[in-house]
Short mmCIF file of the C-alpha atoms (twelve columns), coordinates in Angstrom:
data_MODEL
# 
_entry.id   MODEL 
# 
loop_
_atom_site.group_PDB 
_atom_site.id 
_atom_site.type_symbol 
_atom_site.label_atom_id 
_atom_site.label_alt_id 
_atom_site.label_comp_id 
_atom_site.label_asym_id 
_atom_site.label_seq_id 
_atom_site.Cartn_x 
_atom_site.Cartn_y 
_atom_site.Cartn_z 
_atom_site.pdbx_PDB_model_num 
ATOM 1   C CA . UNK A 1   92.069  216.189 102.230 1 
ATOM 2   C CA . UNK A 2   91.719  214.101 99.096  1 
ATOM 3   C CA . UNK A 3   93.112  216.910 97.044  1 
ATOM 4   C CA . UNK A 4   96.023  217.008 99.066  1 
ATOM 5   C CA . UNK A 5   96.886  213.768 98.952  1 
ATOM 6   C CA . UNK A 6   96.911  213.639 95.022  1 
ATOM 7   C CA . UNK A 7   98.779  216.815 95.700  1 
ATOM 8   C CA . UNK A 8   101.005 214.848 97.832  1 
ATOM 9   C CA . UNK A 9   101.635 211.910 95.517  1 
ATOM 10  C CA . UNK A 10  103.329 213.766 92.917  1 
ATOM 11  C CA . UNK A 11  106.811 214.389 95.062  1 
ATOM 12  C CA . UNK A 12  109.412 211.602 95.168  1 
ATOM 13  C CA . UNK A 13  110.706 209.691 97.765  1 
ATOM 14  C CA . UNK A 14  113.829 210.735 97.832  1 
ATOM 15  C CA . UNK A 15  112.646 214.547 97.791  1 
ATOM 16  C CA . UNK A 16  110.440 214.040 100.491 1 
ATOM 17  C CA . UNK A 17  113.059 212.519 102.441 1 
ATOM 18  C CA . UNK A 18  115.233 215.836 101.749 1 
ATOM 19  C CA . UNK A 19  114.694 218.879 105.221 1 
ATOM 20  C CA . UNK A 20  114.391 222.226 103.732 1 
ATOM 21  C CA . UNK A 21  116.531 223.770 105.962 1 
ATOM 22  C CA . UNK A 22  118.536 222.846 109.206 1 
ATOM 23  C CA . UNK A 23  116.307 221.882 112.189 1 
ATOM 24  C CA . UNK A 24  113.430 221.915 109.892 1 
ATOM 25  C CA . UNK A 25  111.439 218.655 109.149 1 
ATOM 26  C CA . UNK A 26  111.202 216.799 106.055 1 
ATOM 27  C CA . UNK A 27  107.898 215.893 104.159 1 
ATOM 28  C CA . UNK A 28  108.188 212.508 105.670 1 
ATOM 29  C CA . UNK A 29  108.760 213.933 109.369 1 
ATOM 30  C CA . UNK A 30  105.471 216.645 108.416 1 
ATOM 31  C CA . UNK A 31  103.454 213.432 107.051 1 
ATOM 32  C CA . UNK A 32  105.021 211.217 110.046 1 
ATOM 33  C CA . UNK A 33  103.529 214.008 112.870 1 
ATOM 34  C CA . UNK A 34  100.444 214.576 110.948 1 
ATOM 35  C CA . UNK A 35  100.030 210.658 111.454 1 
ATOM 36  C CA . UNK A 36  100.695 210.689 115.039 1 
ATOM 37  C CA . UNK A 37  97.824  213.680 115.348 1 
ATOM 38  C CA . UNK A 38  95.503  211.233 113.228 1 
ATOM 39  C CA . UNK A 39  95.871  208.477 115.365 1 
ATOM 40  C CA . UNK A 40  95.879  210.569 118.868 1 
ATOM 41  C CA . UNK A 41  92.940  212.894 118.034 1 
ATOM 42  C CA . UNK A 42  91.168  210.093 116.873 1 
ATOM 43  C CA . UNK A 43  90.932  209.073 119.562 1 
ATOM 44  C CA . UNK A 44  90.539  212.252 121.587 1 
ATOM 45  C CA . UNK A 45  87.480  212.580 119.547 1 
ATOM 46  C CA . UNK A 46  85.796  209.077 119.794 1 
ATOM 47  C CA . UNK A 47  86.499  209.735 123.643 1 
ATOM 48  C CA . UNK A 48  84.930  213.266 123.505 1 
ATOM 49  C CA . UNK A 49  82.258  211.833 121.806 1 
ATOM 50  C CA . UNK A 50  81.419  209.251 124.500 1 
ATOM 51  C CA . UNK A 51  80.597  211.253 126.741 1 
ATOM 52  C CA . UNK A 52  84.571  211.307 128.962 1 
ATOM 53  C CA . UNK A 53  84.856  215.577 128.240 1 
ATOM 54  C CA . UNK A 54  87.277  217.706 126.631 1 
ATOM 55  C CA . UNK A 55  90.766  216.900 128.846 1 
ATOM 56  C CA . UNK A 56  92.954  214.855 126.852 1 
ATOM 57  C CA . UNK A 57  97.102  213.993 127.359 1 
ATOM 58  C CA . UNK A 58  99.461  215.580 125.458 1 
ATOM 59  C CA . UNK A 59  102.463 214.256 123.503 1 
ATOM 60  C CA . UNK A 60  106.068 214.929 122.491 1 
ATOM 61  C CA . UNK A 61  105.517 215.568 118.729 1 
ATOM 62  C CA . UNK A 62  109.440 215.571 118.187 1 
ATOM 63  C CA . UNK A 63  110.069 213.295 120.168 1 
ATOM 64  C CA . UNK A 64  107.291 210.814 118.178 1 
ATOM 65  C CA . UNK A 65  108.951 211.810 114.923 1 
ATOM 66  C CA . UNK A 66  111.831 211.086 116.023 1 
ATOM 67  C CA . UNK A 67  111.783 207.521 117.457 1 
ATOM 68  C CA . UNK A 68  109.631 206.651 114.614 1 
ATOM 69  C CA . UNK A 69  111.910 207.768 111.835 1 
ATOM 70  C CA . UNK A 70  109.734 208.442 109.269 1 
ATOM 71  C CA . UNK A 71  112.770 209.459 106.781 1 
ATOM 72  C CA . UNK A 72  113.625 205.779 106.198 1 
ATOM 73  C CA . UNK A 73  109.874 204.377 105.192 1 
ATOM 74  C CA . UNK A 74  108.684 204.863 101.319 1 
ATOM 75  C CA . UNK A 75  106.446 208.100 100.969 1 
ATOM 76  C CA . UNK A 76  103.977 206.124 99.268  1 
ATOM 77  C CA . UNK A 77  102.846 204.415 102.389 1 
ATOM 78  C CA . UNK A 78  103.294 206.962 104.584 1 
ATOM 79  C CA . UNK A 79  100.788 209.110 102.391 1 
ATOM 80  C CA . UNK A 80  98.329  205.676 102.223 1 
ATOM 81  C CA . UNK A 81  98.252  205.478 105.999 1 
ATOM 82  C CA . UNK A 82  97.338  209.818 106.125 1 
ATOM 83  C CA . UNK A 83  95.289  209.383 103.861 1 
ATOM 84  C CA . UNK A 84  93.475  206.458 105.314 1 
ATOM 85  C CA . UNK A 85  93.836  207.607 108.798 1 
ATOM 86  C CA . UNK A 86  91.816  210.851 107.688 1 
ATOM 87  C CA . UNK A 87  89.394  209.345 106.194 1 
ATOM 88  C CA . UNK A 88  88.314  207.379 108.944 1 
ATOM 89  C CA . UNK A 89  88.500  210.619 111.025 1 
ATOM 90  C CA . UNK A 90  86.298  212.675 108.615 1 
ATOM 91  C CA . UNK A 91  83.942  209.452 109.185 1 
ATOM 92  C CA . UNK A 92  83.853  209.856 112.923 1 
ATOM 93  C CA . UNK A 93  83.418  213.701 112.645 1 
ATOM 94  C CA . UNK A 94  80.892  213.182 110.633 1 
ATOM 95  C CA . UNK A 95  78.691  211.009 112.666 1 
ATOM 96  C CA . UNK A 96  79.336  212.934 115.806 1 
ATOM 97  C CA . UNK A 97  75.998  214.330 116.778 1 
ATOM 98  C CA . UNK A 98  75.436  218.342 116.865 1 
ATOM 99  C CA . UNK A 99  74.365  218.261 120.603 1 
ATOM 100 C CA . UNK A 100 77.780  216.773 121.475 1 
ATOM 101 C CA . UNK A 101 79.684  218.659 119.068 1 
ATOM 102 C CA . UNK A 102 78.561  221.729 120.519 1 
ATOM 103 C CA . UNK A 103 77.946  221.097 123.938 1 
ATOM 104 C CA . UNK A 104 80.303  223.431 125.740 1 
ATOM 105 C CA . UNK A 105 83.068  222.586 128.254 1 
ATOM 106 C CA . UNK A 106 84.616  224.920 130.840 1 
ATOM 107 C CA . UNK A 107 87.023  222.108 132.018 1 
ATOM 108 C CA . UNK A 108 89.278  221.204 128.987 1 
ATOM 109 C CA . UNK A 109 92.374  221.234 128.519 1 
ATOM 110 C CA . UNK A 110 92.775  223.153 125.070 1 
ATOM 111 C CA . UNK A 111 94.717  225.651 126.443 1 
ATOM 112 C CA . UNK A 112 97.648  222.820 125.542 1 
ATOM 113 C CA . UNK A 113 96.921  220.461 123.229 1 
ATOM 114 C CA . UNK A 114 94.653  222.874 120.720 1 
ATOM 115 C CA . UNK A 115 96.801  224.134 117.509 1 
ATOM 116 C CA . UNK A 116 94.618  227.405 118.504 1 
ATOM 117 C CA . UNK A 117 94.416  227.396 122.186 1 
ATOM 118 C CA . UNK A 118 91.345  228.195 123.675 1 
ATOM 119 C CA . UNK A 119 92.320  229.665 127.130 1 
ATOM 120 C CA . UNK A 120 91.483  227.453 130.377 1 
ATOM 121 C CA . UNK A 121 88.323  228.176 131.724 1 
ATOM 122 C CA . UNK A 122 86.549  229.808 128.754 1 
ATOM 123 C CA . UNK A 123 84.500  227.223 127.171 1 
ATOM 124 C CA . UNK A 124 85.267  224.763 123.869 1 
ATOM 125 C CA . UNK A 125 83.482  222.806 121.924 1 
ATOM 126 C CA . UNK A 126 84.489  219.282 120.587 1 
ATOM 127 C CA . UNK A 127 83.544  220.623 117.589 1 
ATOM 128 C CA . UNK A 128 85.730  223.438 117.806 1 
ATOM 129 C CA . UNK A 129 88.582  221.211 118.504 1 
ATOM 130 C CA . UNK A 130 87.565  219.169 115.353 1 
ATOM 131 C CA . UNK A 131 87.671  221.982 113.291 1 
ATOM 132 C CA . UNK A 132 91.196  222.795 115.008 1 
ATOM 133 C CA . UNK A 133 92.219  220.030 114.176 1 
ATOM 134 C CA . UNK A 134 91.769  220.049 110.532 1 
ATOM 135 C CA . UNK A 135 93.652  223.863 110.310 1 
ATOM 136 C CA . UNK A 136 96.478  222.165 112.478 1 
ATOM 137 C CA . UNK A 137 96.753  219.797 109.275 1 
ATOM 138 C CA . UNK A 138 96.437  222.263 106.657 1 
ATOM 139 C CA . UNK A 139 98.761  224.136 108.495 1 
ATOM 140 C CA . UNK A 140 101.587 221.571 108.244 1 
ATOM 141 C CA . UNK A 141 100.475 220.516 104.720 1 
ATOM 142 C CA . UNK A 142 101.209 224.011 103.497 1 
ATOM 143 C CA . UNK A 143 104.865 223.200 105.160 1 
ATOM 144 C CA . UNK A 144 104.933 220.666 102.556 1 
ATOM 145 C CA . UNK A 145 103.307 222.611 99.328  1 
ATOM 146 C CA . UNK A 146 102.233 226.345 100.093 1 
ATOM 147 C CA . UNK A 147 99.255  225.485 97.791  1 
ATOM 148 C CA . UNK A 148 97.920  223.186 100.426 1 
ATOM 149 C CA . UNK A 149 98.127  225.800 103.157 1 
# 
């Protein structure tokens, strides 16, 4: 993640502010979700961690984006608060222990908030959904710069 946010810092404000096509987001709106995810699957995984299982609520990504307009704050601190936000999730995932990372769990609810779904009723990991997590990121980075995908 640290390479993509030097990545990141090189585009300009006004650039990142800029869609790249109608009904697409902007870098800001990409950044502004992938902040939302930070903050809600930390969370998610500090919860997973202690012990409350794999069923987590969902959210209304757009809808997030959208009321926090992300297009009209600097991309500077947007890409501070990802980075910072990730690095304190790396942190967590890191300290997670391997018997509760892969402990598995038929009741989940991946089969809606996973950016792979893991179908309801087969068992998931919460290390699994870590590691989902991270592609869900890459994913949108490469939205931003196809290098990063």
């Amino acid at each position: 993640m640290e390479h993509a946010g030097r990545s990141l810092a090189g585009l300009d404000d006004c650039g990142a502010g800029r869609a790249p096509a109608p009904g697409k987001w902007s870098a800001k709106q990409v950044l502004g979700h992938l902040i939302d995810s930070a903050t809600i699957n930390h969370q998610r995984f500090v919860r997973a961690a202690a012990g409350e299982g794999l069923v987590f609520e969902t959210y209304a990504q757009d809808r997030f984006v959208e009321l926090q307009e992300p297009d009209g704050i600097e991309w500077d601190e947007l890409l501070d608060l990802w980075r910072l936000l990730n690095r304190h999730i790396a942190r967590v995932m890191e300290r997670a222990p391997e018997e509760l990372l892969e402990r598995p769990h038929t009741l989940h609810n991946l089969h809606q908030v996973a950016f792979r779904l893991v179908p309801a009723g087969q068992p998931a990991t919460l290390g699994y959904f870590m590691r989902d997590y991270v592609e869900h990121v890459l994913h949108h980075l490469g939205q931003i710069d196809p290098t990063l995908g």
